[in-house]
N, CA and C of each residue as an Amber inpcrd file, in Angstrom:
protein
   261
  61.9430000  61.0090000  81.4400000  62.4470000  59.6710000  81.3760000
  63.7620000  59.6720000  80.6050000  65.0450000  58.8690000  81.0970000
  65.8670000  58.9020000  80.4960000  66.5340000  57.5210000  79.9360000
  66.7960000  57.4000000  78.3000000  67.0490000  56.1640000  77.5630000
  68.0360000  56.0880000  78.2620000  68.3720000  54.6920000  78.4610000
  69.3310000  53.7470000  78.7520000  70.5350000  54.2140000  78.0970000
  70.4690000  54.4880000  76.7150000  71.3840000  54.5420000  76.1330000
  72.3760000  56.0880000  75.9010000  71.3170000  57.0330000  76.7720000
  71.7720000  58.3800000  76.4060000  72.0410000  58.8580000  77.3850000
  73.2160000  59.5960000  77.4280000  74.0760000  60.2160000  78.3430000
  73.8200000  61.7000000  78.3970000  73.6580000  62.1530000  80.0480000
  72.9630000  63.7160000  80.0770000  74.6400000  64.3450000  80.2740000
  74.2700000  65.2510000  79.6480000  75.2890000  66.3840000  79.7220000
  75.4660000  66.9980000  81.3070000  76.5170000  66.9040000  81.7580000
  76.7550000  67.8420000  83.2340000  77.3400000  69.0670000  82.9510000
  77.5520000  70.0640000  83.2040000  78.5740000  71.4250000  83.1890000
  78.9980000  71.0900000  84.4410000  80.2490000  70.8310000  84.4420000
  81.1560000  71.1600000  86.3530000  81.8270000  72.7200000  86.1190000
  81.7470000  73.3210000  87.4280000  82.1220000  74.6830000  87.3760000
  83.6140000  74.3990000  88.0410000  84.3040000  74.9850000  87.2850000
  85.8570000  75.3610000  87.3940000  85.8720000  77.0310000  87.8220000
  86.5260000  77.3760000  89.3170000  86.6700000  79.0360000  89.3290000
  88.0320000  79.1250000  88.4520000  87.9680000  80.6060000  87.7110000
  89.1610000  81.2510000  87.2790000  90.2130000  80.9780000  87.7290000
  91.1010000  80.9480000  87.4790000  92.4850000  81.1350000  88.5210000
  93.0420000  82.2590000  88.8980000  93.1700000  82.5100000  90.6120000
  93.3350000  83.8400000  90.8270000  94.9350000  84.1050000  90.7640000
  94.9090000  85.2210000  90.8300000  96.2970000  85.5170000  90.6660000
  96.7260000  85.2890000  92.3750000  97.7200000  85.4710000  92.2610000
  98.2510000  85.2120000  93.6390000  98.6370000  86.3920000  94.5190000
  98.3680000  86.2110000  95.8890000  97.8610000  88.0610000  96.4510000
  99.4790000  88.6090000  96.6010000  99.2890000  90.2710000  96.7870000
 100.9250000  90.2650000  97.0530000 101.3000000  90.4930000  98.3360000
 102.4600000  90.1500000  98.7530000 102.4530000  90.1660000 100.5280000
 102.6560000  91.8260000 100.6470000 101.7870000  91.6220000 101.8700000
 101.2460000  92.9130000 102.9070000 102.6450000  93.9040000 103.2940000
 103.6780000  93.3130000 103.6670000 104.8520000  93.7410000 104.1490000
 106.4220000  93.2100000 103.0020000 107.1920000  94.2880000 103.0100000
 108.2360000  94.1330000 102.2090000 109.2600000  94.6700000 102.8450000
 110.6150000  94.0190000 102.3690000 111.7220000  94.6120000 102.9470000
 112.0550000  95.6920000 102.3350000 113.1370000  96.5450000 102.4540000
 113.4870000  98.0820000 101.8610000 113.8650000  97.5050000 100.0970000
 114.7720000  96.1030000  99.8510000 115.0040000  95.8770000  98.3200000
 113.6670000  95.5360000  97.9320000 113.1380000  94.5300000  98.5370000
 111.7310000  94.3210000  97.6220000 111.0220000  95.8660000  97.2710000
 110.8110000  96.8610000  98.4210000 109.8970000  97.7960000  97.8900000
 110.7550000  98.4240000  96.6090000 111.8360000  98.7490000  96.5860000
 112.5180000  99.2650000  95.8570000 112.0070000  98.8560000  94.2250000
 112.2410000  97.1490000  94.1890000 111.7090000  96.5560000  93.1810000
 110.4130000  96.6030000  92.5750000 109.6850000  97.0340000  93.5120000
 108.0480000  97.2740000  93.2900000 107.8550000  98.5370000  93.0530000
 108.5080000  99.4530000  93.7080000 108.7210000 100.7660000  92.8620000
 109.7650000 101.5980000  92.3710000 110.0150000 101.5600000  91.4490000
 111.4310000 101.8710000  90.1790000 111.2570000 103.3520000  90.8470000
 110.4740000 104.0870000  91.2510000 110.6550000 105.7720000  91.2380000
 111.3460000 105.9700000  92.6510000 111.1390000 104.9280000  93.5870000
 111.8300000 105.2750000  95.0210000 113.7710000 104.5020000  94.7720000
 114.4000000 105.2430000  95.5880000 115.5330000 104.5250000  95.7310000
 115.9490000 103.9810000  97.1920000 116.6160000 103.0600000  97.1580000
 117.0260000 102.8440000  98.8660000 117.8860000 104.1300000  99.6290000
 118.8090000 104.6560000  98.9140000 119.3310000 105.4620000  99.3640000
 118.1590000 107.1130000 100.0740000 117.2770000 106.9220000  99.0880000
 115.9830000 107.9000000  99.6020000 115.6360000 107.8190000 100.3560000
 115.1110000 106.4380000 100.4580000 114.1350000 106.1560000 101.5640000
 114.5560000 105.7970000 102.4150000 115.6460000 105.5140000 102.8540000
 116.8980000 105.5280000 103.8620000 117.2770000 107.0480000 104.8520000
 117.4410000 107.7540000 103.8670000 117.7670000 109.2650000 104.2580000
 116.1260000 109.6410000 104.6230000 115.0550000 109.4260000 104.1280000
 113.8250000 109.7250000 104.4380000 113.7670000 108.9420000 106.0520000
 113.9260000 107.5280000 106.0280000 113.7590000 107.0500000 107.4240000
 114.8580000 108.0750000 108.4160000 116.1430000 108.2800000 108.3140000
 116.5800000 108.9600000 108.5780000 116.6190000 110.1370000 109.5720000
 115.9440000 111.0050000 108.6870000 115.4630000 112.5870000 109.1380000
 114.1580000 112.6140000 109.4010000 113.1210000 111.7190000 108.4040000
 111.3200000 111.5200000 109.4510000 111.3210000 110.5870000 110.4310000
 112.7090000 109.7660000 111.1230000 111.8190000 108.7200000 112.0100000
 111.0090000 107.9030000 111.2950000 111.2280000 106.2960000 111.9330000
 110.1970000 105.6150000 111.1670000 108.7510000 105.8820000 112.1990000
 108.4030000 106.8930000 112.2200000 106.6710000 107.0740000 112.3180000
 106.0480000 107.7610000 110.9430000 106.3130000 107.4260000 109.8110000
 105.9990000 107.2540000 108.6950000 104.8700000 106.2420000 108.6940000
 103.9850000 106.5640000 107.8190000 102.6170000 105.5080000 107.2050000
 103.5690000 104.4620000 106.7410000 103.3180000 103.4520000 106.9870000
 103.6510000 101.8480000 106.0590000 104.9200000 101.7290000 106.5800000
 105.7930000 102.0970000 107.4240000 106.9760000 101.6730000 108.0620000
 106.2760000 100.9650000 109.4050000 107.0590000  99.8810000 109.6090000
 106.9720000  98.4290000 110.8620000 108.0770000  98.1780000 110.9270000
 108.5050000  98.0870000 112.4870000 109.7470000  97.5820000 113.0440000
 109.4150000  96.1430000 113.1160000 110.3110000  95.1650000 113.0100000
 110.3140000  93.6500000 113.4510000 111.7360000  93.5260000 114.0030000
 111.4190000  93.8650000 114.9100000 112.6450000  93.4250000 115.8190000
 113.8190000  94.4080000 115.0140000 114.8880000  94.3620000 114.4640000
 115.9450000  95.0520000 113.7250000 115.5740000  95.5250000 112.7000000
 114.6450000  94.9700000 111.7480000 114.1440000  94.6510000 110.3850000
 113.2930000  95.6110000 110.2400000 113.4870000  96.2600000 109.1890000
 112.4570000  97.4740000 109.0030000 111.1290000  96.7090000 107.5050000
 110.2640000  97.0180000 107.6770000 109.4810000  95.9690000 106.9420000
 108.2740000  97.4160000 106.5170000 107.8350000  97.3540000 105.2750000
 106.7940000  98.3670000 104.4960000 105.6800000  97.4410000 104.0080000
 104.4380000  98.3340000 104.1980000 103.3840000  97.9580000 103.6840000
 103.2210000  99.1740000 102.5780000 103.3270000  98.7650000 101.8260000
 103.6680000  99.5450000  99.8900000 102.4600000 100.1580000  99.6590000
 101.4320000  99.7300000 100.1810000 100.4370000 100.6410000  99.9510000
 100.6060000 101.6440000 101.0580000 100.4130000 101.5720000 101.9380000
 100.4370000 102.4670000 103.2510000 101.6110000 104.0020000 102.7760000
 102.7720000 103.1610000 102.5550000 104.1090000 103.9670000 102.5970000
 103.4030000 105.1400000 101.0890000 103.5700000 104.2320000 100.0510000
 102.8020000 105.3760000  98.7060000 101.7170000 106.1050000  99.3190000
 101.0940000 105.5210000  99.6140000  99.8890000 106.4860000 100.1310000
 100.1470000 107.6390000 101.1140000 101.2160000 107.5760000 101.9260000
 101.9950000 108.1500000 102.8280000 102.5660000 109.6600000 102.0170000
 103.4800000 108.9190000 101.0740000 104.2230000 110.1220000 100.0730000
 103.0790000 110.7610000  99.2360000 102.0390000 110.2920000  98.9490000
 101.1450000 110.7450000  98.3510000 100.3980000 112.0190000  98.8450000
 100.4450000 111.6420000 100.2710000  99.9840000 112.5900000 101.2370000
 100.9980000 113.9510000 101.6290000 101.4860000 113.7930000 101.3960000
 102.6990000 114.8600000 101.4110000 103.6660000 114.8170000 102.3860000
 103.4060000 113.4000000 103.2640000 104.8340000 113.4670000 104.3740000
 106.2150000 113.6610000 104.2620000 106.7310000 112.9730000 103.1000000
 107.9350000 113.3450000 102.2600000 108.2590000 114.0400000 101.3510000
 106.9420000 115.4740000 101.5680000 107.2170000 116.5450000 100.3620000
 108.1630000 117.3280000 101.2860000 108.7840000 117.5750000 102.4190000
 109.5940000 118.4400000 103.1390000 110.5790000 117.2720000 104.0730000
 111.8320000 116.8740000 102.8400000 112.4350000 115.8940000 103.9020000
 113.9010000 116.6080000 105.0380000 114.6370000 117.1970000 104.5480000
 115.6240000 117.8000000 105.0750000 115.9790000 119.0390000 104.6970000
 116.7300000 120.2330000 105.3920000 117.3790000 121.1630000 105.1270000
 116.6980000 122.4210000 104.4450000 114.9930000 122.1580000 105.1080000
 113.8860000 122.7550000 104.4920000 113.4170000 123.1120000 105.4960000
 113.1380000 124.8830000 105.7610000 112.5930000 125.3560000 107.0410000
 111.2230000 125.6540000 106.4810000
């Protein structure tokens, strides 16, 4: 039974606040920015001499566009341990 005069406590659930996701695809400056160890000029000369059939390289029309995980995971793998002038 509840007095007239007394007020029940509710808890309302509030979720966390998520962080905000990061986009899937990046241009050659954004990746650059996301990773300080690559340079454009690298990964330029890497598109270059491997062809973009590299992991995490996507054509859009002119626009060359990276999925940052794919591409690291790519170099990780050793595709760009032998880029040029290496028999």
């Amino acid at each position: 039974m509840i007095r007239p005069n007394h007020t029940t406590e509710t808890t309302t659930y509030t979720p966390a606040a998520q962080p905000a996701p990061q986009p899937t695809l990046s241009t050659l400056d954004q990746l650059i920015e996301q990773e300080p160890a690559l340079t454009a000029g690298g990964v330029r000369h890497l598109l270059f001499t491997k062809g973009h059939d590299l992991p995490g390289v996507y054509r859009f029309g002119r626009k060359l566009l990276f999925n940052r995980a794919e591409f690291v995971a790519g170099i990780m793998a050793g595709h760009a341990a032998k880029i040029a002038g290496v028999k």
